[in-house]
N, C-alpha and C positions, 0 to 999 in steps of 0.2 A: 371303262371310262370313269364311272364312279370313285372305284377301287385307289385309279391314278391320281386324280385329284384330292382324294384325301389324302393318300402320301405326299400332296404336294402343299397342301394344308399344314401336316406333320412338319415339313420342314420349316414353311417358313413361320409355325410358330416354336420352334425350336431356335434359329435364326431371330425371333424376335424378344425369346426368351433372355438368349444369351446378350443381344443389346441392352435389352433393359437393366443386365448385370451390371456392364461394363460403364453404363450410365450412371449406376446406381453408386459402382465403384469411384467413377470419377466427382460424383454429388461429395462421396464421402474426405475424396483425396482436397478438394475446393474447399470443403467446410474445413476437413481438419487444418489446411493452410491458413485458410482464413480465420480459425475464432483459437484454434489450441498453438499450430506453430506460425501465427502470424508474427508475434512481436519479434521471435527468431528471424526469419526472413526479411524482416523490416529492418530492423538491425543490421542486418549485414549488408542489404543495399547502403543501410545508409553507411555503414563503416568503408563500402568502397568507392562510396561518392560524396562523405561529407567526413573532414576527416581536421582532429584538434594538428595542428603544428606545434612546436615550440618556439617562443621567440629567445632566445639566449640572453641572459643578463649580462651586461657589463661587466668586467670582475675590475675590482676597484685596483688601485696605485699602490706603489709601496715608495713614498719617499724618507729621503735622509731629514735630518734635525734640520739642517742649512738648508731643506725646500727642493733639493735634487734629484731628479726619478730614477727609484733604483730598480724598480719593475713593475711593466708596463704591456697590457696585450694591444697586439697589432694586427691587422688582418696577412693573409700568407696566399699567395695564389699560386696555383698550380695552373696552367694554360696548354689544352688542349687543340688539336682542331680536326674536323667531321671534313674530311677529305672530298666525298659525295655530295654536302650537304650544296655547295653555291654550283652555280651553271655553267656549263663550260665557257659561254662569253664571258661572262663574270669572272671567273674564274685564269683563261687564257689573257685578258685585259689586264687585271691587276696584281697579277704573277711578281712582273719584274719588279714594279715598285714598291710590292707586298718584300719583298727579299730583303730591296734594298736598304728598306726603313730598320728589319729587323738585325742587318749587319749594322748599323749605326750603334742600334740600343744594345744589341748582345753579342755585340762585339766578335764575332763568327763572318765567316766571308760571304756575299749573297748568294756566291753562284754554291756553296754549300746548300743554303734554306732554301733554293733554285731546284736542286736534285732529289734533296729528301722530298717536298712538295707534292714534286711530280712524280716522285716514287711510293710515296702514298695515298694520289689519286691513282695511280695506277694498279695499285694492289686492293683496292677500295679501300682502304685503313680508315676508319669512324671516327679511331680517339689516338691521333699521335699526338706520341708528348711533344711541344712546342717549347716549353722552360717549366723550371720551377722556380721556390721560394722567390717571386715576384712580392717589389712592394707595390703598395696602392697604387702609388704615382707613376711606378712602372708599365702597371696591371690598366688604368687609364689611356695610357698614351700608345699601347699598342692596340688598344680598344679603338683605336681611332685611326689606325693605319689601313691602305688602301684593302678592300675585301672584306676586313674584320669590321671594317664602320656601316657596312649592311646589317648587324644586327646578327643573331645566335642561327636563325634557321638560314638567309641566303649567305651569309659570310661563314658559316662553318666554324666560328672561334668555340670552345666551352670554356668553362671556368669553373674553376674550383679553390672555393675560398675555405680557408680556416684558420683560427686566432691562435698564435702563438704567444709564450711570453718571452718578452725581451729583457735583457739587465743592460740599460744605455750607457752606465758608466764601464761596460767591461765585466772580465772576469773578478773584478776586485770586492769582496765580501759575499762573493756569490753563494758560498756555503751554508755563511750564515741566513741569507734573505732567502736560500732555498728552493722547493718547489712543490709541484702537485703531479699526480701521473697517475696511470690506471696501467696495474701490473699486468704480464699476460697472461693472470689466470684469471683477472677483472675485477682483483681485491683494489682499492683505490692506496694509493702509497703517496709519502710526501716528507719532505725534514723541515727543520727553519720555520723563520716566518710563516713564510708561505703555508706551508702547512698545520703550522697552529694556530693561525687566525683565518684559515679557512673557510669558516661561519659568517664572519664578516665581511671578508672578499668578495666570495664566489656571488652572493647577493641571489633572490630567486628567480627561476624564470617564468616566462608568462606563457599563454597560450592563444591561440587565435584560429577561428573556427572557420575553415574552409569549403569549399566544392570543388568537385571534380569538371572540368570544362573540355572542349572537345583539344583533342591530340597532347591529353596529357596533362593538361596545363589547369593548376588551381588557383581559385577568386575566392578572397574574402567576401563570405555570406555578408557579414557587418561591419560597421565602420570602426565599432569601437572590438578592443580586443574582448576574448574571455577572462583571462586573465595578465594585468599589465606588468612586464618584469620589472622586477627593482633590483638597480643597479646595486651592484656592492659596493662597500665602505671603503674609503682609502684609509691605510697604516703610514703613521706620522712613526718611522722608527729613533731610534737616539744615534746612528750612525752620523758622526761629521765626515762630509766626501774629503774633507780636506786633513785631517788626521789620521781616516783613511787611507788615503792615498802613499802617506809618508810611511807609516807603520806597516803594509802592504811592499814596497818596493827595499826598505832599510831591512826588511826579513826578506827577503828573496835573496837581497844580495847576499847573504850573510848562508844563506842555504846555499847558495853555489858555488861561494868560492869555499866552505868547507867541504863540499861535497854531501851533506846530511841527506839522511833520510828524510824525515821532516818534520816540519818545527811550525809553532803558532804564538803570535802574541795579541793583547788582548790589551786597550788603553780602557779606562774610566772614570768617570767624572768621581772627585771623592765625596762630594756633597751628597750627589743624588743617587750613584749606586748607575748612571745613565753610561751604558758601553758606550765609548766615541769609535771605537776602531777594532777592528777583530777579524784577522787574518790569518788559516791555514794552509799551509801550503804541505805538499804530500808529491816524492819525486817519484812519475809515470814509468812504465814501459820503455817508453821512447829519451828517460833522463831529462823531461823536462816537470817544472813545478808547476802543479793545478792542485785546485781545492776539490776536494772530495769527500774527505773525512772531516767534523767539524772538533778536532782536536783539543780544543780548549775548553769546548762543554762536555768532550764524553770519553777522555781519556785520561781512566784514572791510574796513579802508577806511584811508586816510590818517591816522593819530592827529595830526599838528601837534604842537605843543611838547609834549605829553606825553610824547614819546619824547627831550625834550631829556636828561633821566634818564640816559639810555644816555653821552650825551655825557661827564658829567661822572662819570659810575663809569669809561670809559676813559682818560679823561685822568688820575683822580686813581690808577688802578690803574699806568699806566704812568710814571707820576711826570713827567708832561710839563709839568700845569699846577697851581695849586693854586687855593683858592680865592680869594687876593688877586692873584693874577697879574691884571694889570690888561690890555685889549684896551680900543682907539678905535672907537665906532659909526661915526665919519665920518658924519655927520651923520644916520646912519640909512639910506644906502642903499648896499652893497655890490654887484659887478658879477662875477661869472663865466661865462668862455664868451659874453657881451655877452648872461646872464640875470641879471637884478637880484633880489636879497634884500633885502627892506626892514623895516623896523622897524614898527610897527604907531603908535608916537610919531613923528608930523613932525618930522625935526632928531634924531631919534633919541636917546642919553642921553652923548654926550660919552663922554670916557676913566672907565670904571669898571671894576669888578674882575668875574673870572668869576663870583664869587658872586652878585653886584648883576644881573650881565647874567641869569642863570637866573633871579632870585626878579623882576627883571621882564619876562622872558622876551623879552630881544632879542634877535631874529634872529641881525643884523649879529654882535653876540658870539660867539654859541656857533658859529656858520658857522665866522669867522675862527679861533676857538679848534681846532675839528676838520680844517679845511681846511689850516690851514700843521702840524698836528702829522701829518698821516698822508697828505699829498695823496702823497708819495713811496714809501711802504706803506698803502693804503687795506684791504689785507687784515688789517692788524695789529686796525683799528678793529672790521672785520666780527667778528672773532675772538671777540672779547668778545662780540660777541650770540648767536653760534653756540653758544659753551660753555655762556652760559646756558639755551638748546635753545631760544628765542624764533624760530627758522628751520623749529622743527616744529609743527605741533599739541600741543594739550597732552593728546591722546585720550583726550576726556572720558566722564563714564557714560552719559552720552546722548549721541545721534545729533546728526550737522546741523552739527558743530562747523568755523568759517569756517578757509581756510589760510591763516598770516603767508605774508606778501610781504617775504624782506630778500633784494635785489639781490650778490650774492657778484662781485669784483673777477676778470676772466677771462673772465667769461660774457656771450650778447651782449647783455643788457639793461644793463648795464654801460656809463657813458659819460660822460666826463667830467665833466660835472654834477652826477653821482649821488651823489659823496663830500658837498659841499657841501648838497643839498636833502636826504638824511637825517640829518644834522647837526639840522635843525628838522624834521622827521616828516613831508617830503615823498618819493615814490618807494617807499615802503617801505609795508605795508599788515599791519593786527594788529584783531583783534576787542577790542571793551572787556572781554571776559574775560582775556585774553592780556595785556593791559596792566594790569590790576589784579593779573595771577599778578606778574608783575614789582614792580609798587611794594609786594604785601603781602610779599615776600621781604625788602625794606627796611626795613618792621615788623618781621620777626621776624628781624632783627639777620644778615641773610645767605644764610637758607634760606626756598630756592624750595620752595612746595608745591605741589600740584594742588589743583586745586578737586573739592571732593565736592560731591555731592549727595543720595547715599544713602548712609547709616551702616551700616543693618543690616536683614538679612532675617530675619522670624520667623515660626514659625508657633504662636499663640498667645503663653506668656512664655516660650517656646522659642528661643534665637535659632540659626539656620541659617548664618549667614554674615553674618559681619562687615568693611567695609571702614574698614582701618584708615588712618593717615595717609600718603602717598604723597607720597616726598622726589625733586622732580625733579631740584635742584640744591644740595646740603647749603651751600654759600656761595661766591655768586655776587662776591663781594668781600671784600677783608683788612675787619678792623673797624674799621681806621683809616679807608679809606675810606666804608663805613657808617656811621660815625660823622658824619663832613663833611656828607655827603650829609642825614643825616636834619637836624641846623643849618639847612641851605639848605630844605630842606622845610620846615620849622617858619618859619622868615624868608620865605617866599612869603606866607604866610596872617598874619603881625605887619607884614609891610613891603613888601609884595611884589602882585602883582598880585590874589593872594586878600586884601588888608588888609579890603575890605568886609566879609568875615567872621569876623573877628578876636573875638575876645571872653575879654577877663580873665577871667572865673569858668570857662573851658574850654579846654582846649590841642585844637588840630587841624593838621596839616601835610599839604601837598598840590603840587600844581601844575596849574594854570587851563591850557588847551588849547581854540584858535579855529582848526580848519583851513576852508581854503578845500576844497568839494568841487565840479568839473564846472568848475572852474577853464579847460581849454582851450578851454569853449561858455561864451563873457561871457556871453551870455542866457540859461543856466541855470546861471549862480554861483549855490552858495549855503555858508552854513555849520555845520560841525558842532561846537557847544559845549562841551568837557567839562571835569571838574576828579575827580581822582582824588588818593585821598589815604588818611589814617590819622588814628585817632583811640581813646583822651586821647596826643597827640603823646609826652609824657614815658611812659607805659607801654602800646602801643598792642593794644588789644583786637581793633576792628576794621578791617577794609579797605574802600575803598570807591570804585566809577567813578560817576560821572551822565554820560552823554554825548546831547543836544540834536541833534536834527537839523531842519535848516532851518527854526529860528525868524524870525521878522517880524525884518526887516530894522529898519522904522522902530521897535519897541518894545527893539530890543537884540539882538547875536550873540555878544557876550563870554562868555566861560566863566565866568568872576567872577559876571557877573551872570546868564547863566540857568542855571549846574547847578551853581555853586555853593551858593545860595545851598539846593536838594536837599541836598546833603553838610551843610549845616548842620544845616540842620531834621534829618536823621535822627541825625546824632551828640549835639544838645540832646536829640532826646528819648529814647534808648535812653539817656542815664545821667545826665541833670539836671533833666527834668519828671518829678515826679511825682506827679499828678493826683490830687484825690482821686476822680473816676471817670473812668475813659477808654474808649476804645468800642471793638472790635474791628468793621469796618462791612465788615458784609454787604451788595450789591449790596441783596439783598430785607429781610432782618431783622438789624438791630442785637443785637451779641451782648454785655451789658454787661460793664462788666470792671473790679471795685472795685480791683485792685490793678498794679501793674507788669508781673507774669507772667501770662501765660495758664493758667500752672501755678497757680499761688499763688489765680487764682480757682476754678478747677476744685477745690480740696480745698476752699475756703473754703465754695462752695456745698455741697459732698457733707460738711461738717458741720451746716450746715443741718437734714437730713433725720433725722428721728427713727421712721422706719417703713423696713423692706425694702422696696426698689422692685420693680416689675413689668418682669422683667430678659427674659418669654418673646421671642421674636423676636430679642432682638438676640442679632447676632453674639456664638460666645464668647469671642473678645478682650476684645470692649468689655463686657461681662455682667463678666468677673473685674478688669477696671480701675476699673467703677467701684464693684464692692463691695469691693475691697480697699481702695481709698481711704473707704472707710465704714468698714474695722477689720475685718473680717468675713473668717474664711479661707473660704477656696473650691477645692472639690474636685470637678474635672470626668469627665465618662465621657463618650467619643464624639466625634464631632468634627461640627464643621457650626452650625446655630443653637442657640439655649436652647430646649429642647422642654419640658422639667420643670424644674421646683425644689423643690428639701426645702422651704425655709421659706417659707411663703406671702406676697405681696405684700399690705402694709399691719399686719402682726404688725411688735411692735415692737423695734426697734433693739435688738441688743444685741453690744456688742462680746467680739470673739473669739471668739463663736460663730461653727459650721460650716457651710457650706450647699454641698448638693452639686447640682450641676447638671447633670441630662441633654442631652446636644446630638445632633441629628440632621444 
């Protein structure tokens, strides 16, 4: 009995041995949670039940010079709906009228949204798609329709929002104002505007500290955020929607009925270097014209007689030749190196003067004129183009920008030839922005400018940063030479190979350019069209390239007749039509336009209005533009959309009254 009892003894302190381990074990597992991996575990509860958000910034506007939005983000709803989610009363009850409301808006038959409905309560379906690309006002008013006005858990609607950017005026300069993207390997990508002012757009986002609440659903811990977003900057570009428009549709036309590949031209202020209008167009798949490529910043190529210019600013700078200095075509075809320069006139034009030779742009001339003046210094001629910096980029505000190509005397691209085919705009390679920087220098009496494209960065009527006029070359030539030069311009377009365009009631001066492109593959000859130039010739305002690429052979390849007759049409209409209606033409909706300016109809309509308009939503930019232009001062708090306003929409009009607006 003893015997037993101590075995029984044995056991249970064996049994109490082992507790006291297992106690000791869990002492250690408690402490080590507690003092070594607490902060770990604290952490993580708290990362699944308190958790930062982001709040998204605003991304700022991109308007035109005239105050027109040329891109703009907008909310996008995708609408779903939880099949299961509302009760079969609920559900049974507001069927039919739930149908009928969405045949109204989405224009589908009811007893269609009748069937799918009940075939995806019936299949339990959680998330049928209902629509997409809904706007706000859309995305509202079905929010409100019979089932979906219970709310996300018993009406079963979901939504899904995300910001788009929109271009309101259309496809028209889309190229250049661009975009932002995220490629699919998640490198971030972008051209234009948009994507070089980036920094200033996108604006930072904020954060705001949450908790987890029961079935899902998170509350802000605080009132105030962690961090508050700031909206981005809007871009005041130099685009006018209204020079736009014309120079946009006069190339289009002019690409279709030649049939080209595709072509771009490019208007500018001559003063300020300020692009008014810049449209490529590039012909799709499907044979229809869209922008893709921005052509006019990054296609650099053989210019042809356009660069004959250069010829005759050297000659007249070095006092070699003048403009009666007379050269023989020889019948039209000259030989160097046993490579023939030929006149584009069979028999060429006999003994005529260098003037005569440029305004009708023979070869054989200006060759012979560059070739005996500098064959024995060809660096003297480079010289000249160097100084005017046409050897660099013109490092523009956007990206993408094409490299000139001029061959320097030494180097080994360099070869005999070479003096002679840049002479007429062979070997040598310039973007038609690089070549319109040149001829508008010639406008403005000497001085080389840069081409802008952004003026000024604001944030509201704040301005941030202004980009003012940027002098590449204060004067690329004496004035006596500008002088001659601009003569010989003005006599291309009265007597000259631009005569087709000619027209008494309008002074224009230019020079017509037909290069051969792919010239050493005969079976993929083709040519590229241009005529650049300036306009009212006697006091010129603006500058301008059209340059054609690979128009139909059998309809025409001259520069005269396919991009001139673009330079026409947009110098008649920016200063001698004046319509009594003209259109500003939107892709989707015509935007009418009683008067010349885009500007001029914007006030005229905003005197129209004899009630305060309904300003909530919109941006506060656009909210203080357009009731300033109603008379009306305005005084804002906060930044972001119009969330309030003092004076109710539809109270009536009264000038120089105050209205303060709330913006979130």
């Amino acid at each position: 009995m003893a015997v037993e009892d101590k075995h029984i003894a044995y056991r249970i302190y064996i049994v109490a041995f082992f507790m006291l381990i297992i106690a000791i074990a869990i002492a250690v597992k408690l402490t080590n949670i507690q003092w070594v991996e607490g902060k770990y575990y604290r952490n993580l509860a708290k990362e699944r039940t308190v958790k930062n958000f982001v709040i998204p910034a605003n991304k700022g506007n991109i308007y035109s010079s005239d105050g027109s939005l040329l891109a703009t983000s907008i909310p996008n709803y995708t609408l779903r709906f939880d099949a299961i989610a509302p009760k079969a009363e609920d559900f049974n009850k507001n069927l039919q009228p739930l149908c009928d409301s969405l045949s109204k808006l989405l224009n589908r038959p009811a007893q269609y949204y009748k069937t799918e409905l009940l075939k995806a309560r019936s299949n339990k379906n959680r998330y049928y798609l209902l629509a997409r690309n809904l706007s706000y006002t859309e995305y509202m008013k079905i929010k409100s329709f019979p089932l979906f006005n219970k709310g996300a858990y018993k009406g079963g609607l979901i939504t899904e929002q995300k910001t788009v950017r929109e271009h309101p005026i259309g496809l028209v300069a889309e190229r250049t104002i661009g975009y932002e993207r995220i490629k699919p390997n998640g490198e971030p990508d972008g051209k234009g505007i948009e994507w070089a002012f980036k920094d200033y757009l996108n604006g930072k986002d904020g954060k705001r500290l949450m908790q987890k609440m029961a079935k899902g659903q998170w509350k802000p811990i605080r009132d105030e955020n962690e961090v508050e977003p700031q909206d981005g900057f809007d871009i005041i570009s130099t685009i006018d929607v209204y020079i736009q428009d014309i120079a946009h549709h006069a190339l289009l036309k002019q690409l279709e009925y030649y049939e080209a590949d595709h072509g771009c031209v490019v208007v500018m202020e001559t003063k300020t270097g300020h692009v008014k209008a810049i449209s490529n167009l590039g012909r799709n798949q499907n044979g229809q014209y869209t922008e893709t490529i921005n052509y006019a910043v990054s296609e650099s190529h053989e210019p042809g007689s356009t660069f004959k210019l250069l010829d005759l600013i050297a000659l007249f700078e070095d006092r070699l030749a003048d403009t009666n200095t007379v050269y023989d075509s020889r019948g039209g075809e000259i030989s160097y190196f046993n490579r023939r320069v030929r006149d584009s006139k069979k028999g060429g034009y006999g003994k005529i003067s260098l003037a005569k030779g440029f305004e009708v742009s023979s070869n054989t001339v200006l060759v012979q004129a560059v070739y005996e003046n500098y064959k024995n210094n060809p660096k003297k001629f480079v010289e000249h183009i160097n100084r005017m910096k046409l050897n660099q980029p013109l490092a523009l505000q956007i990206k993408g920008e094409g490299k000139p190509v001029i061959p320097q005397p030494g180097e080994k691209n360099w070869y005999g030839t070479t003096l002679p085919w840049m002479a007429y705009g062979y070997g040598v390679s310039m973007t038609p922005l690089q070549t319109l920087t040149l001829y508008n220098a010639i406008a403005n009496n000497g001085e080389m400018v840069k081409p802008i494209f952004v003026s000024e960065i604001k944030e509201w009527n704040k301005p941030i940063k202004q980009f003012e006029k940027e002098i590449i070359n204060p004067q690329i030539a004496s004035k006596e030479t500008i002088d001659k030069v601009k003569v010989v311009l003005e006599n291309v377009v009265k007597r000259g190979t631009g005569s087709k365009l000619y027209s008494k009631d309008f002074s224009m001066a230019g020079k017509t350019g037909t290069a051969q492109v792919g010239y050493a593959d005969k079976a993929n000859l083709y040519y590229a069209s241009s005529f650049v130039g300036y306009f009212p010739a006697d006091e010129p305002k603006y500058s301008c390239i059209v340059v054609v690429h690979k128009p139909s052979k059998s309809k025409g390849y001259y520069g005269a007749d396919v991009s001139g007759p673009v330079f026409k049409r947009i110098a008649q209409k920016v200063f001698t039509d004046v319509p009594s209606t003209n259109e500003i033409k939107n892709l989707e909706k015509p935007i009418p336009l009683q008067e010349k300016s885009y500007e001029t109809f914007y006030t005229n309509s905003s005197k129209e209005m004899k009630t305060i308009p309904n300003v909530k939503g919109m941006s506060g930019m656009d909210a203080i533009a357009l009731l300033e232009n109603l008379k009306v001062k305005v005084k804002v708090i906060g930044v972001g959309k119009v969330k309030k306003q003092s004076i109710q929409p539809g109270e009536a009009l009264r000038k120089n009254s105050t209205i303060i607006l709330e913006l979130s």
